[in-house]
Phi, psi and omega in degrees: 000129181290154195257145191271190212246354157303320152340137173192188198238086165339304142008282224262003185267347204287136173269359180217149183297344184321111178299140199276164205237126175309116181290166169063000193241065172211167170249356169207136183266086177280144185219158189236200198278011145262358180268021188255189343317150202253138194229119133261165280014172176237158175310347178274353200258135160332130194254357191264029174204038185259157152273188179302144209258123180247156185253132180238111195274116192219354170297336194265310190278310180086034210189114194231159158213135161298144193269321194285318213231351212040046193251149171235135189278175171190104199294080161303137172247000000 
């Protein structure tokens, strides 16, 4: 059987070995001065039951809540 040309390996799609991290299902996040610019989702989180991906100004404050998902951020210094 030919492999269809739809097909592909998720794997190889991952940009880190890292394990993705579920969205929406935590109500606060900490995140540090490498996760910015801060995104929800953020790149580490699975995008296929997400919303549209918003940039969150979280440098000044140290403190975001996403308008879409309410998940909340919180910048370790």
């Amino acid at each position: 059987m030919q492999a269809s040309p739809w097909t592909y390996n998720l794997d190889m799609l991952r940009p880190t070995e890292a394990p993705l991290i579920q969205p929406n299902a935590q109500n606060l996040y900490q995140v540090s001065e490498e996760d910015l610019p801060l995104s929800c989702p953020m790149p580490q989180m699975t995008l296929w039951n997400s919303h549209p991906r918003v940039y969150l100004p979280i440098e000044a404050t140290g403190w975001a809540k996403c308008p879409y998902c309410g998940a909340e951020y919180a910048l370790q210094k």
